[in-house]
C-alpha positions in Angstrom: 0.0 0.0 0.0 0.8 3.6 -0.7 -0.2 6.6 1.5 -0.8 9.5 -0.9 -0.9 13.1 0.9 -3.0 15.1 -1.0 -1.2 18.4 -1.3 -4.0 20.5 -1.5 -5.9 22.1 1.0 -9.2 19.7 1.9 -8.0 17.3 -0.8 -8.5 13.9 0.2 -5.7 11.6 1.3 -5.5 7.8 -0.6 -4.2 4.2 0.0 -3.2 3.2 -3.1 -3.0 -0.6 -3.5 0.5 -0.8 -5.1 2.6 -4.4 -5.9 5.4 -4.5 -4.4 7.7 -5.7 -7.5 11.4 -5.3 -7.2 14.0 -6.5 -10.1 17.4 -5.8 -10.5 19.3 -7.1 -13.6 22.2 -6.3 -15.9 21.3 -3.0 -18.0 17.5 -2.6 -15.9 16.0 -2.3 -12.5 12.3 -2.0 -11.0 11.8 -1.1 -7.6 8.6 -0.5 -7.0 6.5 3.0 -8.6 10.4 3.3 -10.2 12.7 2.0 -12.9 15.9 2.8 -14.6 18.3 1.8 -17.5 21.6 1.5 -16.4 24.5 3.9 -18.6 27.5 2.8 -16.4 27.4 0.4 -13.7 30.5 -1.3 -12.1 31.2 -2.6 -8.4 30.9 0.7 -6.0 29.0 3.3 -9.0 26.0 3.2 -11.1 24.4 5.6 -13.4 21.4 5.3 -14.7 18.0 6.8 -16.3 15.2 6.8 -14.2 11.1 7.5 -14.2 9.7 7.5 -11.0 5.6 7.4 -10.6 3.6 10.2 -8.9 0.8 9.1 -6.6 -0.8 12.0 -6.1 -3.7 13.6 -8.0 -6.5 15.7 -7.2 -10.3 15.6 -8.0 -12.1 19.2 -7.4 -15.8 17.1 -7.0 -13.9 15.5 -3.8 -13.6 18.7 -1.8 -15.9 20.6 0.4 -14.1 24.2 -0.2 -15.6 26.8 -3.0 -12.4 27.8 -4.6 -10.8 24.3 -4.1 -13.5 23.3 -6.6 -12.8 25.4 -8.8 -9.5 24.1 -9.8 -8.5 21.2 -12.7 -8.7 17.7 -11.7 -4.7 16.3 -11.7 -4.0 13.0 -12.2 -1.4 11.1 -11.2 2.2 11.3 -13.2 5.6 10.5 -14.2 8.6 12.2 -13.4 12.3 11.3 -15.2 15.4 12.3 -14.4 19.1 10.6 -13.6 20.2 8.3 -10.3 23.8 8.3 -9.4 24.3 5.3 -6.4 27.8 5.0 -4.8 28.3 1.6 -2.6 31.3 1.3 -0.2 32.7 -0.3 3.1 31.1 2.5 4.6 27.9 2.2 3.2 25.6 3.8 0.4 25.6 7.4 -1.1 
C-alpha cells in the first residue's frame, strides 16, 4: 500500500493498492513505482535513467471548499530524471 498526501488544501488523502515488485538485472532495474536503465554500472558506481511514478492527484468534486473546486482535476504522473548510487565499506551514497 501507498499513502498519498493530497497536497491541496481539503484534498483527500488515498491508499493506493500498489505491488510490491522489485527487479534488479544487468542494464535494468524495477523497484517499485520506479525504474531505470543503467549507462554505467561497475562494483561501487552506477548511473542510470530513471522514471519515477507520482501518486498523487486531485479531483475538485472531492472537496468541500468553493475555490478548491474550482481548480483542474490532476491525475497522477511520471517524473524522469538521472540516479547516481555510490556503494562502499562505509555504506551507500
Amino acid at each position: 500500500m501507498i499513502y498519498a498526501e493530497s497536497p491541496y488544501r481539503g484534498g483527500q488523502d488515498r491508499y493506493l493498492p500498489v505491488p510490491v515488485i522489485n527487479y534488479e538485472g544487468e542494464n535494468f532495474w524495477f523497484r517499485s513505482l520506479q525504474g531505470g536503465y543503467y549507462l554505467w554500472k561497475d562494483s561501487q558506481n552506477q548511473l542510470s535513467l530513471t522514471v519515477l511514478g507520482s501518486p498523487q492527484e486531485y479531483k475538485p468534486s472531492d472537496n468541500d471548499l468553493g475555490d478548491m473546486k474550482g481548480l483542474d482535476k490532476r491525475r497522477m504522473t511520471l517524473m524522469a530524471g538521472a540516479t547516481y548510487r555510490h556503494t562502499a565499506d562505509w555504506g551507500t551514497r
